[in-house]
Each structure stands twice: as C-alpha cells, then as structure tokens.
C-alpha positions as CSV (number, residue, x, y, z in Angstrom):
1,X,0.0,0.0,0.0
2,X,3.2,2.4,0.4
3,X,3.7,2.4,-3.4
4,X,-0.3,3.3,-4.0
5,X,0.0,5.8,-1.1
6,X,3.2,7.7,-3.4
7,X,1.4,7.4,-6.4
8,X,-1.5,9.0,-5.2
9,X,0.6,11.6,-3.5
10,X,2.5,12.1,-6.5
11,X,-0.8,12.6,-8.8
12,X,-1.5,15.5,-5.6
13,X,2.0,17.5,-6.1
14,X,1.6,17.0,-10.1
15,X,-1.4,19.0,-10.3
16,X,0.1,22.1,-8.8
17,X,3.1,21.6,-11.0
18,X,0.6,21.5,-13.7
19,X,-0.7,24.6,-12.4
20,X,3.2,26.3,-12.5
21,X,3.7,24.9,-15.5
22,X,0.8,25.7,-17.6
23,X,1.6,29.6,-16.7
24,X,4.9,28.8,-18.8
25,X,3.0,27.1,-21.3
26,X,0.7,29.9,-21.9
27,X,3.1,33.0,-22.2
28,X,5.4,30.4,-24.1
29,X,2.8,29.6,-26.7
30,X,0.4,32.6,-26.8
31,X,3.9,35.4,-26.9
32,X,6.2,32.8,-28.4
33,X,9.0,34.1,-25.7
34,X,10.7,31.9,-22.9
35,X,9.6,33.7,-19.4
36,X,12.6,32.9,-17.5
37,X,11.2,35.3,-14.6
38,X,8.4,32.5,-14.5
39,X,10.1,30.8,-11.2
40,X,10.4,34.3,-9.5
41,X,7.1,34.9,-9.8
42,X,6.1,32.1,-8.0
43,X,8.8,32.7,-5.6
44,X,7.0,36.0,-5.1
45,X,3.7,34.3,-4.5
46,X,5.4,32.4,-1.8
47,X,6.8,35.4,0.2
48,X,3.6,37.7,-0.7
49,X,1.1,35.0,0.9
50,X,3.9,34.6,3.6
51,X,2.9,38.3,4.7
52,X,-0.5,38.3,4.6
53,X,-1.1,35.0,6.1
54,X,1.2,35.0,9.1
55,X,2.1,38.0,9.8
56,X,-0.5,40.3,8.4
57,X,-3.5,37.5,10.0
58,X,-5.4,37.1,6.8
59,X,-7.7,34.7,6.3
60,X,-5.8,31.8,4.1
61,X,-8.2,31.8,1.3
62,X,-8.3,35.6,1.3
63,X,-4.6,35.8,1.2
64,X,-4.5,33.3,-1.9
65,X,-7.0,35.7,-3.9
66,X,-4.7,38.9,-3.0
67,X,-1.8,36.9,-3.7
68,X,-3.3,36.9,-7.5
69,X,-4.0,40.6,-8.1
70,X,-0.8,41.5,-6.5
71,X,1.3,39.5,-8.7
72,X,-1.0,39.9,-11.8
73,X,-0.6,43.5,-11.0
74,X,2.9,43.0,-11.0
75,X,2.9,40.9,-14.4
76,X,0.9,43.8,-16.4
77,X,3.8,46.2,-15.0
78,X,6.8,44.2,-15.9
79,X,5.6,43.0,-19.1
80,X,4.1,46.9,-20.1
81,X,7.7,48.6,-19.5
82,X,10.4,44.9,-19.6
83,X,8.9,42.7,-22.6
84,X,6.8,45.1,-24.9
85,X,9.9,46.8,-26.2
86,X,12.2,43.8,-26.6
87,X,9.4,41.1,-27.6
88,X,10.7,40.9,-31.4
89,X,14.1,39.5,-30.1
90,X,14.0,36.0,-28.0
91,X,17.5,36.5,-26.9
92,X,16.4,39.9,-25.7
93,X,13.5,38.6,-23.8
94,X,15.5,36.0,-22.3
95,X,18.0,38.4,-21.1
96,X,15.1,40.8,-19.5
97,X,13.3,38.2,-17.5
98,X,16.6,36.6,-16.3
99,X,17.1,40.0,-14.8
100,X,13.7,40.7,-13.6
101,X,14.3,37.0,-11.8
102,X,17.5,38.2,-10.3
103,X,15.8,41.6,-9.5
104,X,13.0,39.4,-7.5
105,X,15.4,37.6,-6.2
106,X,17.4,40.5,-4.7
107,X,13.8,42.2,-3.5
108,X,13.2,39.0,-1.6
109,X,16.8,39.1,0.2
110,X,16.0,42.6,1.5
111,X,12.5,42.3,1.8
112,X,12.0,39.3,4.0
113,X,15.9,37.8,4.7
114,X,17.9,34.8,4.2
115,X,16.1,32.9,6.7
116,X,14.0,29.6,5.7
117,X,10.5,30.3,6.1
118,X,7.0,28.5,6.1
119,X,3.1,29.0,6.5
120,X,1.0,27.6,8.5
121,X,-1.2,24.6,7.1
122,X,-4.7,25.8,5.6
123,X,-6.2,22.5,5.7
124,X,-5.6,20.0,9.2
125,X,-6.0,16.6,9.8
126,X,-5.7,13.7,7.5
127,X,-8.3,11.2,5.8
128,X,-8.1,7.7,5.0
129,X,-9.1,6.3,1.8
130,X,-9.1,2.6,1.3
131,X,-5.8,2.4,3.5
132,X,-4.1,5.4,2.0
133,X,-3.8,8.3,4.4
134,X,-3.8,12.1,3.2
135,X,-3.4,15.3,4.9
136,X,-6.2,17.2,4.2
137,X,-3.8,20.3,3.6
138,X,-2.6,18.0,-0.3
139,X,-6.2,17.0,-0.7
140,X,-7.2,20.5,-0.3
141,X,-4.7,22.3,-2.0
142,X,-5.2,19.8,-4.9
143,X,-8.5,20.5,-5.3
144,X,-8.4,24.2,-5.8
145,X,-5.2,23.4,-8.1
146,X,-7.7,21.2,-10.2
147,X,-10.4,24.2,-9.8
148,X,-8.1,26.9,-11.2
149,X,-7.0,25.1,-13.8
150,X,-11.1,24.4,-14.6
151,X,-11.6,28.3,-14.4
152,X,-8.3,28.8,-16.6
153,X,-9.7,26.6,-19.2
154,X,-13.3,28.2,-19.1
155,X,-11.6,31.8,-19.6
156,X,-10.2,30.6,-22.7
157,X,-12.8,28.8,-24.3
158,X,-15.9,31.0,-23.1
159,X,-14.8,34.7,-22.5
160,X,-14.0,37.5,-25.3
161,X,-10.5,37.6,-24.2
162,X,-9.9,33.9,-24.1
163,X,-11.1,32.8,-27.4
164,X,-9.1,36.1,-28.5
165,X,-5.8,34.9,-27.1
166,X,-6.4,31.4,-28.7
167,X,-6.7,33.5,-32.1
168,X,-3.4,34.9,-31.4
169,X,-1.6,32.1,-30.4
170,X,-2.7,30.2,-33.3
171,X,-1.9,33.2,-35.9
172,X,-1.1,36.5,-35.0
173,X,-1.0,38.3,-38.5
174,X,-4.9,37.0,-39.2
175,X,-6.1,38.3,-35.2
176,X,-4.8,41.2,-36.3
177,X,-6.8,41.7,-39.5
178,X,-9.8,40.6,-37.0
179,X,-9.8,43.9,-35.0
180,X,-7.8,41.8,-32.3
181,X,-5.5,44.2,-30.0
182,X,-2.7,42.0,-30.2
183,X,-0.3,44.0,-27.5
184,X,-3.1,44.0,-25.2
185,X,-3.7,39.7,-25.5
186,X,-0.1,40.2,-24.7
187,X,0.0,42.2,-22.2
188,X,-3.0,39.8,-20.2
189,X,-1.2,36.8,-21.6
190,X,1.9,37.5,-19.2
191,X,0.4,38.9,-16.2
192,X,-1.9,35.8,-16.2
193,X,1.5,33.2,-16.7
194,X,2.4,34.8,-13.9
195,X,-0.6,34.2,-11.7
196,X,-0.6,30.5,-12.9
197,X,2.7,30.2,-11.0
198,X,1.9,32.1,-8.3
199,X,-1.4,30.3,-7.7
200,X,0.7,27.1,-7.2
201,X,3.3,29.1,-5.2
202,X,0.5,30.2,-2.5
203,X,-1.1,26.6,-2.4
204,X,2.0,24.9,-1.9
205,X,3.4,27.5,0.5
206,X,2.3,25.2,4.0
207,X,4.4,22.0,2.2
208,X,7.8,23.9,1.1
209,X,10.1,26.0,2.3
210,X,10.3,29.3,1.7
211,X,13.2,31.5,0.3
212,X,14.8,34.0,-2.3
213,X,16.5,31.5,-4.7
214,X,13.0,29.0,-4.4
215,X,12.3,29.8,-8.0
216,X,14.6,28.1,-9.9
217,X,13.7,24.7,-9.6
218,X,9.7,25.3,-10.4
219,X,11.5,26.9,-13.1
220,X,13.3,24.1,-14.2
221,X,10.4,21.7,-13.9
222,X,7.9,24.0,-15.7
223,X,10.1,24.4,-18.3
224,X,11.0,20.6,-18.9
225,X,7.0,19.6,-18.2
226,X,6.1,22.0,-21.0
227,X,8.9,20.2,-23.5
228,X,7.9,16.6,-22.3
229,X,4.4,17.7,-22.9
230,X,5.0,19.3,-26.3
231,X,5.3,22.9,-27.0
232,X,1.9,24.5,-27.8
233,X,0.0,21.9,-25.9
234,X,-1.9,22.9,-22.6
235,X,-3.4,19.4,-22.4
236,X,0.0,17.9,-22.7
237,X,1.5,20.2,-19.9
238,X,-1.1,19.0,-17.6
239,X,-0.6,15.3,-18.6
240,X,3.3,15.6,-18.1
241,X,2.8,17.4,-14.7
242,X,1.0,15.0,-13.4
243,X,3.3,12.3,-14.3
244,X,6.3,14.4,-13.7
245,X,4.8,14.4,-9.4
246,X,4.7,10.7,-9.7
247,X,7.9,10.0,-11.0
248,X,9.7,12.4,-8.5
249,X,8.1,10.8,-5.4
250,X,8.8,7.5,-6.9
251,X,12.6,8.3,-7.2
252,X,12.4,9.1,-3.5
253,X,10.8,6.4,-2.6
254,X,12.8,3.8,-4.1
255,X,16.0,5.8,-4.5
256,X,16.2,8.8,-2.9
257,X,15.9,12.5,-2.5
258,X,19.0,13.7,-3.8
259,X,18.3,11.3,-7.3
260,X,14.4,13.9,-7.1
261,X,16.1,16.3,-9.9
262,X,17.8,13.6,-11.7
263,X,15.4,10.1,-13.0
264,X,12.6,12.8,-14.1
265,X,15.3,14.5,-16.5
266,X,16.5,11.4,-17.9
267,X,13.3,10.1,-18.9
268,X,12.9,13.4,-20.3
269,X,15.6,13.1,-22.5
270,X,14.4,9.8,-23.6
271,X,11.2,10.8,-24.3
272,X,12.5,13.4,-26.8
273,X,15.2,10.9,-28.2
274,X,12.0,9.2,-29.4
275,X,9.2,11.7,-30.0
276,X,11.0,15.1,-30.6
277,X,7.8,17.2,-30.7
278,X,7.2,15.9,-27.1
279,X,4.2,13.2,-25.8
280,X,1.5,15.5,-27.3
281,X,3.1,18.2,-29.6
282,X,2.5,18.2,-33.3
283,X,5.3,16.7,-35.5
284,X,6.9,19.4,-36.8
C-alpha cells in the first residue's frame, strides 16, 4: 500500500506543477517568448502569501485571492515597461526576464531575509481512503489546483478575451486583420502566466520551504514539463505534470531525495530521443 500511497501523492504535487507549469505554457505559446522570470514569480507568491497570512493574519483563502492581483498587478507592469519593447528579439526577452528574476530575487533578500520560512497549514488533519492516508492540507490544495486550472480553461474557451488569445496564439497576423489588440492579449497573456505560477506558489506554500532563490527549480520543472508535454500543448502540460509528481516521489521512494532532480530528466531526454515534438506536440 506504500507504493499506492506515493502514487496517489505524486498525482497531488503534479497538479500544482501542472498549475506552474501551464503559466509557462501559456506565455510560451500565446507570446512565443521563454519567461525565465516565471520561477520568480512564484517565488514571489510564496513570500507575498507569507505576509499576509502569518504576519499580516489574513484569512488563508483571502490571502491566496490577494496573492493573485498583486502579482497579476505585478505581471501587467513588468511585461508593459520589460517585454513590450524587446518582444521581437527572444534573446532579448531572455536576457530581461533573467534579470527581472534576479531583480525578484534580490527584492526577496532585503525584503524578507535569508532565513527559511514556512506558512501555517490551511487544511488540518488527514483522511483515510481505502488504507491510504492524506493530509487534508494536499487533498485540499489539490482540489483548488484542479479548480483553477477548470476556471483557466473556461476563460479561454468562453470569455472575449480567451477565445481572443487562442486567435493569437494560433496566428497572429490573421487576429490582427480581426480587430484583435494583439499587445493588449499580450500584455494579459503574461500577467496571467504569472498568476498560474503564483497560484501554485500560495497553495504549496504550508508544504515547502520558503526562500529567495526557491524559484529556480519550479522553473526548471515548468520548463521541462512543458517540453515533455510538447510545445503548444496545454493538455499535454497537464498530462506531463502529473506524471512528472509521480515520477519524482517514486525516485524518493525507491531511490532517494538527492536522485528527485535527476530520474525525471533522464526520462525526459528519452522521451524526446523518441518523439522530438514531445508526448503530445505536433510533429513538426
């Protein structure tokens, strides 16, 4: 029952790394630009839900939603005066959010210290089903995972602005012709990448440490889940989140901890050797 028990747990973590990584996904197929500021963001989140939870006293679910604007805020700021006027160049882009990360980074530092920090849990107690015992705190913070990723889906396919991204993503030139603002899509595409990650960020905030140089890995496996899943596909980045949580607990639990950053890239790499275009991207 210990395998089931990791498995299941590993399905729980992979839907917030779904979360993190579908922010990526979006900005990276909607802009066509790699956010590398994507894993400060959610190291912002961290800190920013930090503050209003424990030391500010707000209510949890309240300090989640404020979490949101804040950084969303934030994104609409950083991509109005950092990305609009280098978005023609990728190397540019890459250049600007690697020092708007480092720029986060150093804001953390001073703002709230070297020191490791943590949040209270939102959820308490566990639950036992069929054997396998949860803490209510995954369950819970799975299930809103699950429910913003529902509402992220429903804001694409059902409001003005959604199916208007989608036109831009798929061809920018015709959205234009359409009437489509295309610097505005962009400009709400990035703000709500960042919100993705910083969504995840606040849920997982009771479960991980907190500190300035937290973003790199979410980073790092938002990037890779987003390439195993294949470019351009948000039902692939989901899938490969979810199966990037179970292999990572697995390798702990039959390897080891240090071995968490190294069997999920390896079967990355294999994946690709065989299917370039990634489990469910379009052959090129």
């Amino acid at each position: 029952m210990g395998v089931v028990q990791v498995i299941v747990s590993g399905l729980i973590v992979g839907g917030l790394y779904a979360v993190v990584a579908t922010g990526l996904s979006l900005t990276w197929g909607v802009m066509n630009i790699v956010n590398v500021s994507h894993g400060a963001f959610y190291m912002i989140g961290s800190f920013i839900t930090y503050s209003l939870y424990m030391k500010l006293g707000v209510n949890p679910f309240l300090s989640f939603l404020l979490t949101l604007l804040i950084i969303f805020a934030v994104g609409l700021v950083a991509e109005k005066t950092l990305i609009h006027p280098v978005r023609k160049s990728g190397e540019n882009v890459v250049l600007i959010t690697f020092a708007l990360a480092i720029f986060l980074e150093e804001v953390a530092r001073i703002t709230w210290g070297l020191i490791y920090r943590t949040t209270a849990p939102y959820f308490k107690g566990t639950i036992d089903v069929f054997g396998i015992i949860l803490d209510w705190q995954r369950v819970g913070t799975f299930c809103i995972g699950i429910l913003v990723l529902i509402i992220f889906n429903m804001f694409l396919k059902k409001t003005k602005i959604g199916k208007a991204t989608r036109m831009v993503e798929q061809d920018e030139e015709v959205a234009m012709l359409l009437g489509i603002n295309v610097d505005r899509i962009y400009l709400i595409t990035f703000a709500i990448g960042a919100c993705l990650a910083a969504s995840a960020a606040s849920l997982l905030a009771p479960l991980y440490l907190i500190y300035p140089s937290m973003g790199w890995t979410p980073l790092l496996f938002s990037f890779s889940i987003v390439v195993l899943g294949g470019m351009g596909s948000m039902k692939g980045t989901i899938y490969a989140g979810f199966l990037f949580g179970v292999i990572s607990l697995l390798t702990t639990y039959f390897i080891s901890s240090g071995w968490v950053n190294v069997i999920p890239f390896t079967i990355l790499v294999l994946v690709l050797l065989v299917k370039p275009s990634g489990l469910f991207g379009r052959e090129a």
